[in-house]
C-alpha positions in Angstrom: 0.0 0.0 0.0 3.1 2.3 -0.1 2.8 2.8 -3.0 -0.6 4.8 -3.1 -1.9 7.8 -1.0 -5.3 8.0 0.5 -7.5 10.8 -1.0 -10.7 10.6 0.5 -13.4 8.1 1.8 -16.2 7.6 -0.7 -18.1 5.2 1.3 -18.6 2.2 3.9 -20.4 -1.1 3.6 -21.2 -4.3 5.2 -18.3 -6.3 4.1 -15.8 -3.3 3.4 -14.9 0.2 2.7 -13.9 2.4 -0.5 -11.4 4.8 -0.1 -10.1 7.1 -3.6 -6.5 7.0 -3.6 -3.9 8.1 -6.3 -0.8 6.3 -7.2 2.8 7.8 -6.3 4.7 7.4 -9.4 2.1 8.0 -11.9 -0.9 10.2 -10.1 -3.4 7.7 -11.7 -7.0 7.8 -9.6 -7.8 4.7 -8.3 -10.5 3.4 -6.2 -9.0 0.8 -3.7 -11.7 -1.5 -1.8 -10.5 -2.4 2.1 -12.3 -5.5 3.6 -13.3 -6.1 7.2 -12.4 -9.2 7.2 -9.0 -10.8 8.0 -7.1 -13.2 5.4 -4.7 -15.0 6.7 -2.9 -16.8 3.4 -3.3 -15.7 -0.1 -5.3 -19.0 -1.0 -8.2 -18.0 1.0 -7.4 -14.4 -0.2 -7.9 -15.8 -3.4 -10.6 -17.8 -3.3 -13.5 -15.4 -3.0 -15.8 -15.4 -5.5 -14.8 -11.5 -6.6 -11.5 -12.2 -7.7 -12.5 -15.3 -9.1 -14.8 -13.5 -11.5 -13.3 -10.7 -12.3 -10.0 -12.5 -12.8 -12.1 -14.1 -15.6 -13.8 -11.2 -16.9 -12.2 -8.8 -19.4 -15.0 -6.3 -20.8 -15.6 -2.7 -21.6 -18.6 -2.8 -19.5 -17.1 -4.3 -16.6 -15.1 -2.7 -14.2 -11.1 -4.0 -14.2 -9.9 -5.2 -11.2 -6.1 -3.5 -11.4 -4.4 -6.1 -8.1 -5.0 -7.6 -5.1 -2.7 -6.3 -2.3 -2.8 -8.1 1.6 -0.8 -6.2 4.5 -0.9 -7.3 7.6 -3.7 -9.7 7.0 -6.2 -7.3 5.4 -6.9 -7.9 2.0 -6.9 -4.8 -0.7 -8.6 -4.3 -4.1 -7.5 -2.1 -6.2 -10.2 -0.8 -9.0 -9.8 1.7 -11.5 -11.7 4.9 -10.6 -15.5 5.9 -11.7 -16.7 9.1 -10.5 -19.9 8.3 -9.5 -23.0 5.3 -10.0 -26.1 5.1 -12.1 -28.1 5.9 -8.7 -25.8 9.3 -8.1 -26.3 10.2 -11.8 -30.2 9.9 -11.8 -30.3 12.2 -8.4 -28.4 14.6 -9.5 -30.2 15.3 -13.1 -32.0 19.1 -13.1 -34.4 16.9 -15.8 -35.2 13.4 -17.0 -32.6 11.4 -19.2 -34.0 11.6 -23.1 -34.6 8.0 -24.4 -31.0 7.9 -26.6 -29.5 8.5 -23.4 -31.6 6.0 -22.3 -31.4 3.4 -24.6 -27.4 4.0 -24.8 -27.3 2.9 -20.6 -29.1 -0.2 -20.7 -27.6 -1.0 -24.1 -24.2 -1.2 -22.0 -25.3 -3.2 -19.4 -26.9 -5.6 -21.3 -23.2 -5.8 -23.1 -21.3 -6.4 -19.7 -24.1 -8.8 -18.5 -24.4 -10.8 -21.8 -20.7 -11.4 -21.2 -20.7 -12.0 -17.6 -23.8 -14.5 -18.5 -21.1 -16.0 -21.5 -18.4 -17.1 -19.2 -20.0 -18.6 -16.3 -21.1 -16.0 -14.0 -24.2 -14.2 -12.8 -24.3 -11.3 -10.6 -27.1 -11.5 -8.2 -26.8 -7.9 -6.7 -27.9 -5.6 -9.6 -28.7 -2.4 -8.8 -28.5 1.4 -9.6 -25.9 1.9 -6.8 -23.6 -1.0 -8.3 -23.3 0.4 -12.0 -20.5 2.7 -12.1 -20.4 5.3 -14.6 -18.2 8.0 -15.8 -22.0 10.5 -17.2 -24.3 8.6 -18.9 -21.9 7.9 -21.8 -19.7 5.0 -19.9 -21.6 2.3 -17.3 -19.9 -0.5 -15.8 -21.1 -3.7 -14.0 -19.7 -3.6 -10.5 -19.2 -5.2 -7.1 -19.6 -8.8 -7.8 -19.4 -9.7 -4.0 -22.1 -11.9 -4.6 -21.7 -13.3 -8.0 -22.3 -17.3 -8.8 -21.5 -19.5 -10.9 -24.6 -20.4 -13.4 -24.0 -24.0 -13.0 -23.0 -23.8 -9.5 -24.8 -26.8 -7.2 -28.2 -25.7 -5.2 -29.3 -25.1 -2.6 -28.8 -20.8 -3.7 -29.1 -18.3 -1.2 -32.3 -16.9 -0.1 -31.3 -13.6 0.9 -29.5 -12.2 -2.2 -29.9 -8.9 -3.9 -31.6 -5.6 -2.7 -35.2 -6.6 -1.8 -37.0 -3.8 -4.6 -34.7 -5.8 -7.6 -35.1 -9.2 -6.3 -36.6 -11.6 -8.7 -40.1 -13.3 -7.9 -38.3 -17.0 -7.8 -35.8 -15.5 -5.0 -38.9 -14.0 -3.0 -40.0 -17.3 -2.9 -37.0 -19.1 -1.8 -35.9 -21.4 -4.6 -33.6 -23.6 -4.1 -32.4 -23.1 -7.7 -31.7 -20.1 -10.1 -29.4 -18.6 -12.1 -28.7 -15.6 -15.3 -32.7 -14.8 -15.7 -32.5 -13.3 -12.2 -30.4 -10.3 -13.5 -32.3 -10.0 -16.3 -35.8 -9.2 -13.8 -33.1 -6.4 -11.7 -32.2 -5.1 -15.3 -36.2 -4.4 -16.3 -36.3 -3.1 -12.5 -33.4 -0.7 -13.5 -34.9 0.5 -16.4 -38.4 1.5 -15.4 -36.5 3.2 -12.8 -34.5 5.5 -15.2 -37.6 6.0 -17.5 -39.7 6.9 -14.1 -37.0 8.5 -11.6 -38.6 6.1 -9.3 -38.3 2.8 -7.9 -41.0 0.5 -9.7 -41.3 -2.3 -6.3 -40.6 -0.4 -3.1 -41.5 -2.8 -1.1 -41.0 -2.6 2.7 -40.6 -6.1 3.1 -40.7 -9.4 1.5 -44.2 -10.1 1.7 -45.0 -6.4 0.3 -42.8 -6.8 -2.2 -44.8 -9.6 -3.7 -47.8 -8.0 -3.4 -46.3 -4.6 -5.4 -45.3 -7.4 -8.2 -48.7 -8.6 -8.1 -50.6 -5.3 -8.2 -48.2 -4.1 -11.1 -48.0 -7.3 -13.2 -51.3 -9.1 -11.9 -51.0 -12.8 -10.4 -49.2 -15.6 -11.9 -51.6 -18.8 -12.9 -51.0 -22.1 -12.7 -50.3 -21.8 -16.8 -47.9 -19.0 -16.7 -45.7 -20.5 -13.6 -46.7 -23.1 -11.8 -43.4 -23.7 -10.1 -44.1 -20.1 -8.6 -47.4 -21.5 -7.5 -45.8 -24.5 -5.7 -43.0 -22.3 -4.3 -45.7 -20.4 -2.6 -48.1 -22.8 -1.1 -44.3 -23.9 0.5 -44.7 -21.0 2.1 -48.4 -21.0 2.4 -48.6 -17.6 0.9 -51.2 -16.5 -1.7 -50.9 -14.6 -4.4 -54.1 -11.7 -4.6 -56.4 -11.7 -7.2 -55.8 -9.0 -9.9 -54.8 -8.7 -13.6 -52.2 -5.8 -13.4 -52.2 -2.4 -14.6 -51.1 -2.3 -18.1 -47.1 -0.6 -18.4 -48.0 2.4 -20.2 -49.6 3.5 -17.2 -46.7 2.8 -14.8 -44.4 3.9 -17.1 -45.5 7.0 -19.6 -42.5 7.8 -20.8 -41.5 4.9 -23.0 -42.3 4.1 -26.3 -44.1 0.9 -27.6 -40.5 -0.7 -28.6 -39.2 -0.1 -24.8 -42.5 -1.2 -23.4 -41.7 -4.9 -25.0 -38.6 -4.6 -23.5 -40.2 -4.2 -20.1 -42.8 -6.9 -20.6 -40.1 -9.2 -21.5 -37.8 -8.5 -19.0 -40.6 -8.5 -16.2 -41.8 -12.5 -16.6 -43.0 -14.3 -14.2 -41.3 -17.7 -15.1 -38.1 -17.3 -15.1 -37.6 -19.3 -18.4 -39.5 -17.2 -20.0 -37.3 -14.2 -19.8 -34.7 -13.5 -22.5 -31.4 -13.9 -22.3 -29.0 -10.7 -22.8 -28.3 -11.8 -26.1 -31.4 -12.0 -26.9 -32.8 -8.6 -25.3 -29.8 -7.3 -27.3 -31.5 -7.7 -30.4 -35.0 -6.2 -29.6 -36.0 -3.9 -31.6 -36.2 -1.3 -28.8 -31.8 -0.9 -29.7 -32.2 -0.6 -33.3 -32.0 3.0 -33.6 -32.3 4.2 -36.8 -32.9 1.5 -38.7 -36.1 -0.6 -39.8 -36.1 -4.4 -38.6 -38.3 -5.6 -41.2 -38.0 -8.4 -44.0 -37.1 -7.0 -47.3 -39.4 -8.5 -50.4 -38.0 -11.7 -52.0 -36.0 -10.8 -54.7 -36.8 -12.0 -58.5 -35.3 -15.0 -59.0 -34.3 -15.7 -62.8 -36.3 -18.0 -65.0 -34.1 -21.4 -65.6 -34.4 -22.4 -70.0 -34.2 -26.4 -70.1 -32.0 -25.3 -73.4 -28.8 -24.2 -70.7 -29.6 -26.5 -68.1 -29.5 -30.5 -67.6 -32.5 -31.7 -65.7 -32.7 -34.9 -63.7 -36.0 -36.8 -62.5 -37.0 -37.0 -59.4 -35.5 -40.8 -58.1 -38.3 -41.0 -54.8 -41.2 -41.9 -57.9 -41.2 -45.3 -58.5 -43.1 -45.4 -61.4 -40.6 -42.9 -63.4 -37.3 -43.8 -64.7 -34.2 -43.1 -62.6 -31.6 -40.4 -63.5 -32.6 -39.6 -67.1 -31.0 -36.6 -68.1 -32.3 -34.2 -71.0 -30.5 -33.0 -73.5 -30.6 -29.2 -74.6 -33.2 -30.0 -77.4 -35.3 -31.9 -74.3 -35.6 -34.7 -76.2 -34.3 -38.6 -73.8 -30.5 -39.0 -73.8 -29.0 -42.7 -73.1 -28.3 -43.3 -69.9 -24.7 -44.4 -68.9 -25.5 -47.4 -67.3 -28.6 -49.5 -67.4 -31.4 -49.0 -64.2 -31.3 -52.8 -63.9 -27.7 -52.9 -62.9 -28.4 -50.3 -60.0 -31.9 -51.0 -58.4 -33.7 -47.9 -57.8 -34.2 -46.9 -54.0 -37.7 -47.0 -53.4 -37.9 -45.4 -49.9 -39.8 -42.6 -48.5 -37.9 -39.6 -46.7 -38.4 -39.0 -43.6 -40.6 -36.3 -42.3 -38.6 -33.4 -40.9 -38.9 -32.5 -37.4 -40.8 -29.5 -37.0 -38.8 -26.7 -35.0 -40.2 -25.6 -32.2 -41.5 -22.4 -32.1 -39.6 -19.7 -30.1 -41.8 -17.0 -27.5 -39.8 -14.1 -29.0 -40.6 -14.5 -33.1 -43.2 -11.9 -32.8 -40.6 -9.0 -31.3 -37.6 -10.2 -32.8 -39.2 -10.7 -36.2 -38.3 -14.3 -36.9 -37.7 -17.3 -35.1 -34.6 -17.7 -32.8 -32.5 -21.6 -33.2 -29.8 -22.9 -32.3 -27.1 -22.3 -35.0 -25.0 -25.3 -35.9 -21.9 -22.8 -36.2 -20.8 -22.9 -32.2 -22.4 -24.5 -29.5 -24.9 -22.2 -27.6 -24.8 -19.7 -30.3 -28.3 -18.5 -32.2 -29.3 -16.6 -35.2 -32.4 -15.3 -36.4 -34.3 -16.9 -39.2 -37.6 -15.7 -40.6 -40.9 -17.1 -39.2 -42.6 -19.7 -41.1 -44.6 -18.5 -43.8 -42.8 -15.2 -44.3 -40.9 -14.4 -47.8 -37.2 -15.4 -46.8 -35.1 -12.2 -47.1 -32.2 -11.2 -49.8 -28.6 -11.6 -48.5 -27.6 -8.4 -46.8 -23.9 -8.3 -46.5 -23.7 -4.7 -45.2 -26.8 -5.4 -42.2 -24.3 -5.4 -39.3 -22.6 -2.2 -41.0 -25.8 0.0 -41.1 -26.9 -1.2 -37.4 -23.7 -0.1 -35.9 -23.1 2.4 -37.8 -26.6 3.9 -36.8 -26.3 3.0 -33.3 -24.5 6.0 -31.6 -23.6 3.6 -28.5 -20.0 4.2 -26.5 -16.9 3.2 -28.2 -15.2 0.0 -27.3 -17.7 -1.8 -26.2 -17.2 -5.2 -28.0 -20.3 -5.7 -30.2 -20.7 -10.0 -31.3 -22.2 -8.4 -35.0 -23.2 -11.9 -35.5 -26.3 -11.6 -33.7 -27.6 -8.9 -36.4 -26.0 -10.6 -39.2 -29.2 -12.2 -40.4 -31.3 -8.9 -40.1 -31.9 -6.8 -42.9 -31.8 -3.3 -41.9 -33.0 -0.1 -43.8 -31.6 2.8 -42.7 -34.1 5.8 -42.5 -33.8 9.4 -40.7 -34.9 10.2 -37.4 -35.8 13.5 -35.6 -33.3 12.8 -33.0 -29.3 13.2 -33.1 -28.8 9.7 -32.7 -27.2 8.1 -35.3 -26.9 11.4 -37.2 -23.1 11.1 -38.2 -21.9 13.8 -35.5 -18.5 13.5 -34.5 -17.8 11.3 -31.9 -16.0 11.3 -28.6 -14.3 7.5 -28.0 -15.2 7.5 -24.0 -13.9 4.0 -23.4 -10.3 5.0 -24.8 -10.7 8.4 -22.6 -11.6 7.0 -19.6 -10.0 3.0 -19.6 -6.3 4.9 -20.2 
């Protein structure tokens, strides 16, 4: 620790303290976090499930931890320095955030969680006062104290997360849960910045669930019945009531960041979507027009250019009898008796199941045979398929005025045709640029 110097305190918590300090031979501003706790070896020092993660995690969106220092048994983190959090940020705005600025936040987090998600981890403590951010043009995830493992062995914890961002399945006490639960403190997180308010204040854990109830109605048995059995556990029932619709609770977004929402905000926790997938709602295609171009005229093939075989499932017609340009019968090379035609039927294709998020996305979402776990985005069945795009990914990024450096996977809007059309809004208007990761990540 020589070789920093203390500035000031920024703040004190249950497990440790965070102290601004500046480095000797550099004057780089550094936040370094002190914990309560004694560590008596560097393998137990080590072993916490903070370094662990974000020894593993290397992201724009993230924030870096720079060492790991012990002294006299206390046990140092060293972070680089954000000037404030998302909560600071909202407090201290004269007027409400515009929805670029908007969009542009959660767009971020939903890039740092899709990665955290990606390599193993979830956080289980989202909230406003744990995204750092340098202004609303830079957010990072932070303080994963409590982050898991996704395929970490039950029993979970019960008492995880700040109660108004706690998901419905962790009210309830199951045993097992995982990524979706960030995804429920995430649409918490965004009603908040469209609303300047918290969307489930509840004073405890039993009015919690009611606020979820009064906002979203009750679950039924067909929506989530594992919520139901988790309940009568607990022999707690859920009030009557069907909800008040979202444009009521939150006026200030759009139809596209209403889906969003209504997504995010899912009972089941299965029925949520992944980051990757709430990546590619339409609510973050600014500028551009997801929609499925007309099919493109195919040429008409001339029998004159072309040979032409028949069909070998028909039993009753000959076997590979090619046409010659004139169309008349051309000999075949070797006689059909010497190879005995294969008179099976195909097999009926399986029919793909059909995904819950066709209808926002635009097309169906399936596993893509490319990597394993990765997905693409085909049309819906029955709709014209659309022209090869090469430039799709171009025109999306190139609309979307998000923060530089954030690593983008364009394969997710590879499939997407995208129009680019004008919008009222600065937002993807070509203005110059200032690269905020490069600034600030220095």
């Amino acid at each position: 620790m020589h070789r920093y110097v203390v500035l000031q305190q920024l703040g004190d918590g249950t497990y440790g303290s965070v102290a601004l300090a500046q480095r000797r031979d550099t004057g780089e501003k550094v936040a370094i976090k002190r914990m309560k706790r004694k560590y008596y070896s560097w393998d137990e020092a080590m072993s916490l499930r903070e370094v662990k993660s974000l020894k593993k995690l290397n992201h724009a969106n993230i924030v870096k931890l720079r060492e790991v220092i012990r002294e006299n048994d206390t046990l140092y983190f060293v972070f680089e320095y954000m000037r404030g959090n998302l909560y600071q940020l909202l407090r201290a705005a004269e007027r409400p955030f515009a929805e670029p600025v908007l969009r542009n936040l959660l767009f971020q987090v939903l890039q740092g969680l899709a990665h955290m998600h990606r390599h193993g981890f979830f956080h289980r403590d989202l909230k406003p006062e744990n995204l750092l951010c340098c202004g609303p043009e830079l957010v990072k995830i932070a303080d994963l104290g409590l982050a898991r493992e996704v395929r970490s062995r039950a029993p979970c914890t019960a008492y995880v997360s700040t109660r108004w961002y706690r998901a419905p399945e962790v009210l309830l006490r199951a045993p097992r849960y995982g990524a979706p639960v960030d995804l429920w403190a995430l649409g918490c997180i965004a009603a908040e910045l469209y609303t300047g308010r918290a969307l489930f204040p509840g004073a405890s854990e039993l009015d919690q669930l009611h606020r979820l109830c009064a906002v979203l109605g009750a679950p039924t048995r067909d929506s989530w019945p594992e919520g139901l059995a988790l309940a009568a556990a607990l022999r707690f029932r859920f009030p009557a009531g069907s909800g008040v619709p979202l444009a009521r609770v939150v006026p200030g977004a759009g139809g596209p960041a209403r889906a969003l929402l209504a997504a995010l905000l899912r009972w089941a926790p299965h029925e949520r979507p992944t980051a990757p997938q709430a990546l590619r709602f339409p609510y973050f295609a600014v500028g551009a027009a997801l929609a499925l171009p007309p099919p493109a005229p195919r040429p008409r093939r001339s029998v004159q250019f072309y040979v032409v075989t028949v069909a070998m499932w028909v039993p009753t017609c000959p076997v590979n009898v090619p046409l010659c340009r004139s169309g008349t019968r051309a000999e075949p090379e070797s006689s059909p008796a010497a190879a005995p035609a294969d008179r099976r039927t195909p097999a009926p294709a399986p029919t793909p199941a059909r995904d819950r998020f066709a209808d926002i996305l635009g097309g169906e979402v399936r596993q893509s045979a490319r990597r394993a776990g990765g997905r693409s985005v085909q049309p819906a069945p029955g709709a014209p398929r659309a022209a090869a795009a090469p430039g799709a990914a171009a025109a999306y990024l190139g609309a979307a005025r998000y923060v530089a450096g954030a690593r983008i996977d364009t394969a997710l809007f590879h499939p997407l045709a995208l129009h680019s059309r004008r919008e009222a809004s600065a937002v993807g208007s070509g203005a110059p640029r200032v690269d905020w990761a490069a600034k600030y990540l220095r």
